[in-house]
C-alpha positions as CSV (number, residue, x, y, z in Angstrom):
1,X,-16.2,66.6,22.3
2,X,-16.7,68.0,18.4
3,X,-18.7,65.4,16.7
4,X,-18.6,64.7,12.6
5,X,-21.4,63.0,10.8
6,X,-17.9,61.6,8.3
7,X,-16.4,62.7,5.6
8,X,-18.5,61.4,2.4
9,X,-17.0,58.5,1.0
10,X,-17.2,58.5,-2.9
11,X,-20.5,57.5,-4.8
12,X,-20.0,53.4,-5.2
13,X,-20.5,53.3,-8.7
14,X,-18.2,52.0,-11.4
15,X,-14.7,52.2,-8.9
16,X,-16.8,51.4,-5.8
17,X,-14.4,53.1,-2.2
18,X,-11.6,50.7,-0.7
19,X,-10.4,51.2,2.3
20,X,-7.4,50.1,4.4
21,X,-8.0,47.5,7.1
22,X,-5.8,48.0,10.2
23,X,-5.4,44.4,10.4
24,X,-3.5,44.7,7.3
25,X,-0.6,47.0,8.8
26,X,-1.3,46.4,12.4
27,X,2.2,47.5,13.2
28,X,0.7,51.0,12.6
29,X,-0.9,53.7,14.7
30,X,-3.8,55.5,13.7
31,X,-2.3,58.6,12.5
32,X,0.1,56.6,11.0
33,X,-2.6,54.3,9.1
34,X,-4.5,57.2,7.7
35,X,-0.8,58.7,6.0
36,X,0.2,55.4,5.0
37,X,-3.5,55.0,3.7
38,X,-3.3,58.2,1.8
39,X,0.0,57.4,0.7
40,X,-1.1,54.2,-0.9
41,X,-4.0,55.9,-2.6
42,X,-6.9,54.6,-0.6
43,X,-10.3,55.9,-0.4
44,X,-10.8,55.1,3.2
45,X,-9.6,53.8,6.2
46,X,-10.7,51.3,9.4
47,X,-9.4,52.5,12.9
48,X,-8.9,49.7,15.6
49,X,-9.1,51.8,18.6
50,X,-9.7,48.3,20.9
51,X,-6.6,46.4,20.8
52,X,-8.2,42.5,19.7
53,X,-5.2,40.6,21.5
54,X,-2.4,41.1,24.1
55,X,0.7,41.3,22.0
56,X,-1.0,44.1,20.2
57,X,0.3,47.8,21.2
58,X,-1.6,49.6,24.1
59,X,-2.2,53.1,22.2
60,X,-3.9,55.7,24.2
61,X,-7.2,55.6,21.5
62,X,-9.9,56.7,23.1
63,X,-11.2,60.5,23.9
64,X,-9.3,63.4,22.6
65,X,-6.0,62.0,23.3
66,X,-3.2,63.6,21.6
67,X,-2.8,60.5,19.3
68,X,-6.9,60.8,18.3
69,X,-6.5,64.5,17.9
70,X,-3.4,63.9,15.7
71,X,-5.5,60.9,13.5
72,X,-8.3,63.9,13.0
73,X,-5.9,66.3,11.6
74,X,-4.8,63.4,9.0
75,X,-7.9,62.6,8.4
76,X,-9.1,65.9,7.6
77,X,-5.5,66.9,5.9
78,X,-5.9,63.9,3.3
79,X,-9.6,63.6,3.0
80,X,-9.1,59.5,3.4
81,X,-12.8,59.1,5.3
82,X,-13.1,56.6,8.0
83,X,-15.0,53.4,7.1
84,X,-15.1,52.1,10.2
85,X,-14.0,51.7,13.8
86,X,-13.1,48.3,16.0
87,X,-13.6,45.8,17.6
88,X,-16.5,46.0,20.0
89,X,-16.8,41.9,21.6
90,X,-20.5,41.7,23.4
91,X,-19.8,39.5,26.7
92,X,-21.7,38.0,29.0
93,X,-20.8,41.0,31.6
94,X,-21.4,43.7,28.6
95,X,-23.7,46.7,30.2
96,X,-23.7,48.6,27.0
97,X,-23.9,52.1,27.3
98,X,-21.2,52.2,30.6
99,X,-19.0,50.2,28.4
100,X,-18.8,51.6,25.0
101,X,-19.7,55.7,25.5
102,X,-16.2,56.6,25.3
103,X,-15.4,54.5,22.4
104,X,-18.3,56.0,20.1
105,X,-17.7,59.2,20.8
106,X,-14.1,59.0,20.1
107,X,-15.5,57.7,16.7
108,X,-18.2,60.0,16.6
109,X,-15.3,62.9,16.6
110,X,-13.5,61.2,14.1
111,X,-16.0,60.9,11.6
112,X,-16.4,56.9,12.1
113,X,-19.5,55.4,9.8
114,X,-19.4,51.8,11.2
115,X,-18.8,50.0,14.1
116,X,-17.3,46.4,13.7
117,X,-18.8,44.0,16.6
118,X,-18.1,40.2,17.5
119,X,-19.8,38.2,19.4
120,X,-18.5,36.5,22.7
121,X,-21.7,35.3,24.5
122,X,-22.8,31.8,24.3
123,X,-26.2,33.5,25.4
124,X,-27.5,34.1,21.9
125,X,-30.6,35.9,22.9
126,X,-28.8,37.9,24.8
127,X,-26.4,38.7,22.4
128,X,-29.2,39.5,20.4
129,X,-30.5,42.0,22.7
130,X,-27.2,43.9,23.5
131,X,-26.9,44.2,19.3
132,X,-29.4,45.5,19.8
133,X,-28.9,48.4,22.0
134,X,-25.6,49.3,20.9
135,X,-27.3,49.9,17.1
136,X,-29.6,52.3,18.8
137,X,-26.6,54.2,21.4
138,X,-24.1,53.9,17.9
139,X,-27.1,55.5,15.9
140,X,-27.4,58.6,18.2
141,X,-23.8,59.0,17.1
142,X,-24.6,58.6,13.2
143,X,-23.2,55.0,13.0
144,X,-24.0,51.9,12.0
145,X,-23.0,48.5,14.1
146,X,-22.0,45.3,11.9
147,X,-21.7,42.0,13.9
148,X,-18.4,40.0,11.9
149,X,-18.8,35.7,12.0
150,X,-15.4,34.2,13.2
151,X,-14.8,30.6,13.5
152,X,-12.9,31.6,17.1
153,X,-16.1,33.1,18.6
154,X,-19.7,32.4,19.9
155,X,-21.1,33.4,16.7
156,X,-19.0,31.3,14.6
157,X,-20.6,31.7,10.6
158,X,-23.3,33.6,8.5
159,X,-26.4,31.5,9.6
160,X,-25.6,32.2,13.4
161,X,-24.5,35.7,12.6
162,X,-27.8,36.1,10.5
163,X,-29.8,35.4,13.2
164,X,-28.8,37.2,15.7
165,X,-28.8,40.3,13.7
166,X,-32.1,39.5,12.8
167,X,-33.4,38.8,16.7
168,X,-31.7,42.5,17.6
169,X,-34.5,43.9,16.2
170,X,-33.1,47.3,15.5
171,X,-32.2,49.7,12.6
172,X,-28.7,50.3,12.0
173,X,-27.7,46.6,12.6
174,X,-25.5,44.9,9.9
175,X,-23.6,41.5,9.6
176,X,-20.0,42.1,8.2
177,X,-19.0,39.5,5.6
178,X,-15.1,38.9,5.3
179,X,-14.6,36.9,3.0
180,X,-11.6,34.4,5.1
181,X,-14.3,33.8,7.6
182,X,-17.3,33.3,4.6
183,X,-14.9,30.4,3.1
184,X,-13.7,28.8,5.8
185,X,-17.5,28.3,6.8
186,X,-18.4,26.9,3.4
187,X,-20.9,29.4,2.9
188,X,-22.1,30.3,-0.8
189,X,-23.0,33.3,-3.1
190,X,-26.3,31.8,-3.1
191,X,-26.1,31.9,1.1
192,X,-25.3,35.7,0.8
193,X,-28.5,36.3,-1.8
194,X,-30.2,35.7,0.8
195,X,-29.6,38.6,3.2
196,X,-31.8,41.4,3.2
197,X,-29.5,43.7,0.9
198,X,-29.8,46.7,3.7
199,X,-27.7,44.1,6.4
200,X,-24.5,45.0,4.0
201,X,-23.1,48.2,3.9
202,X,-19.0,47.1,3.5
203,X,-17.6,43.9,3.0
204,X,-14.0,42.8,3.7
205,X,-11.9,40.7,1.3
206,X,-8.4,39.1,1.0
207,X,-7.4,35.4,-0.3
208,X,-6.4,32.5,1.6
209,X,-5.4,28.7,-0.1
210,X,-7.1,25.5,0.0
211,X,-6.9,22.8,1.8
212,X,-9.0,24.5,4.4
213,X,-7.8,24.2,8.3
214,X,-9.3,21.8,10.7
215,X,-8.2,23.6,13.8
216,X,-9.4,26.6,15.0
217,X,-5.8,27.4,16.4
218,X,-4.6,27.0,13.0
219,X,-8.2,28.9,11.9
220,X,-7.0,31.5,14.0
221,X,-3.5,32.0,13.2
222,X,-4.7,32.6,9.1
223,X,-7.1,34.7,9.7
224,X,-4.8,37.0,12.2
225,X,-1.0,36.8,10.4
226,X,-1.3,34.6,7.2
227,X,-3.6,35.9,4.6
228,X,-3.1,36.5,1.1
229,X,-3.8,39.5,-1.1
230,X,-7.2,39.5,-2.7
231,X,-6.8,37.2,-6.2
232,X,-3.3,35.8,-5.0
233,X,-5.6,32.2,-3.5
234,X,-8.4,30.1,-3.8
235,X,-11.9,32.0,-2.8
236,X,-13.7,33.1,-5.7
237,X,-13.9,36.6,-4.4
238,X,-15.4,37.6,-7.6
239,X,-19.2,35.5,-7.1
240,X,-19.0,36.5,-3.3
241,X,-18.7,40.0,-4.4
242,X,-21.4,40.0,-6.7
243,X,-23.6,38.0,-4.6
244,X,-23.9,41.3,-2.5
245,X,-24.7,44.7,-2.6
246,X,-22.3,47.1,-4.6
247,X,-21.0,48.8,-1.3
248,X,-17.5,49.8,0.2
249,X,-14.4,47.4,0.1
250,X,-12.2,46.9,3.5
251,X,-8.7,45.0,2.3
252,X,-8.4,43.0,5.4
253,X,-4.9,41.0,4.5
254,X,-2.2,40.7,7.1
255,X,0.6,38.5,4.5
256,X,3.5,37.2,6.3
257,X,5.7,39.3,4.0
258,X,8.3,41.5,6.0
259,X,8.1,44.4,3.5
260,X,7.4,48.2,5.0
261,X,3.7,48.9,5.7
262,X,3.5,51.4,2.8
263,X,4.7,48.8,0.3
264,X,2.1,46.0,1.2
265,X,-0.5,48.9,1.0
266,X,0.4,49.7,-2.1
267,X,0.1,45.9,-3.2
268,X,-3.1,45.2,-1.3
269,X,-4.7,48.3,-2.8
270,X,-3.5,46.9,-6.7
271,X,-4.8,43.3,-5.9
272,X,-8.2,44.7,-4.9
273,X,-8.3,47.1,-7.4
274,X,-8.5,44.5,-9.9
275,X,-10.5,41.9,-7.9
276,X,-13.3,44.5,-7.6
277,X,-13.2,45.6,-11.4
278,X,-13.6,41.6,-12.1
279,X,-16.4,41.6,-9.8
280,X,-18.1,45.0,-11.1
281,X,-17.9,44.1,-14.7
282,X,-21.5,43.9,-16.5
283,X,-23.0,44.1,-13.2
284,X,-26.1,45.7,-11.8
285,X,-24.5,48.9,-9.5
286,X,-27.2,47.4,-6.4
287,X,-26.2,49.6,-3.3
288,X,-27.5,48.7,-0.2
């Protein structure tokens, strides 16, 4: 397999990179995500080549399936780089390295940067540990690992998340902050200041509307299908942004709008275009 260190993402300065989350236009394939990225005028792109639920398609996403080798040519055709790749879920059963090979080196040929990874163990030590040891096999692969808080899993906000990332013990380990999952937990900017500024490398944003859900199910069923675009709700994106290090944007927003994918691109990409400039205003450029 022909392995990529990535295509360089530009320098995060005053219009930091945004990429396209696939959970905004899930309907897509991967070849079809990177054009419709492109398209859309997007810096970058996420890849979920682990399906997260059932009723999601079964696409034939990992090795050098024609689909992969397809979502290469894009990639290298339109120069979007890939951000990152998902979803890894560490289990109770997870043996690593027989688990996940394939997976990383399928991003490893496609230029993947990061790895998102939740956390399904109750066992937080041991969750700790397998962090852990997928930082160091993703890092043979140039990569980075980023363990993402949900409200739906074992590691359910930023103080459990923070941790466990910290208990891994391992360079290359990372906690994703999206910003759904940081308001719904009630943390703060001040809670983000906090983190050691080399845990960040990306952040995901969108906009959701107060009053908060009580239920997980309903918890759930925001963050998958009913999000809104970045500046469109209630989370002040713009302190949670400049609470943390000046690094890549993910628009993570699936709306419950029935317009085409490459229309609520194009109006994800606008929303966080100018939630981002708000936010990078009169700031210190900090990178990670």
């Amino acid at each position: 397999m022909r392995f990529s260190s990535g295509r360089p993402l530009p320098d995060p300065g005053p219009a930091r990179p945004i990429a396209l989350a696939p959970l905004t236009v899930l309907e897509l394939s991967p070849p079809e995500l990177v054009a419709c990225a492109a398209g859309a005028g997007f810096d970058a792109v996420g890849l979920r080549l682990i399906r997260a639920t059932a009723q999601e398609p079964l696409r034939p996403t990992l090795g050098q399936t024609p689909m992969i080798r397809e979502t290469r040519l894009r990639l290298d055709d339109t120069g979007v780089a890939l951000l990152d790749i998902e979803v890894l879920r560490l289990r109770p059963e997870t043996v690593v390295r027989d688990d996940f090979g394939a997976f990383l080196e399928t991003g490893a040929y496609l230029g993947a940067r990061h790895v998102l990874v939740t956390g399904n163990d109750p066992d937080h030590g041991r969750l700790a540990d397998n962090l852990g040891e997928l930082a160091g096999f993703a890092g043979e692969f140039a990569m980075s690992v980023h363990l993402e808080p949900m409200p739906w899993t074992d590691v359910r906000d930023l103080a459990e998340a923070a941790l466990i990332v910290r208990g891994s013990a391992t360079a290359g380990t990372g906690l994703l902050v999206d910003a759904l999952h940081y308001d719904r937990s009630l943390c703060t900017p001040e809670d983000l200041r906090m983190l050691p500024a080399d845990w960040t490398r990306y952040v995901q944003i969108c906009d959701a509307v107060l009053p908060r859900p009580t239920s997980i199910d309903e918890l759930r069923r925001q963050g998958r299908t009913a999000r809104l675009y970045p500046g469109e709700g209630d989370i002040d994106l713009v302190s949670m942004l400049r609470a943390l290090p000046t690094v890549p944007v993910s628009v993570e927003a699936p709306v419950e709008w029935n317009a085409p994918a490459p229309v609520r691109a194009r109006a994800a990409l606008r929303a966080a275009r100018r939630v981002v400039a708000r936010a990078d205003a009169d700031r210190p450029q900090l990178s990670a």
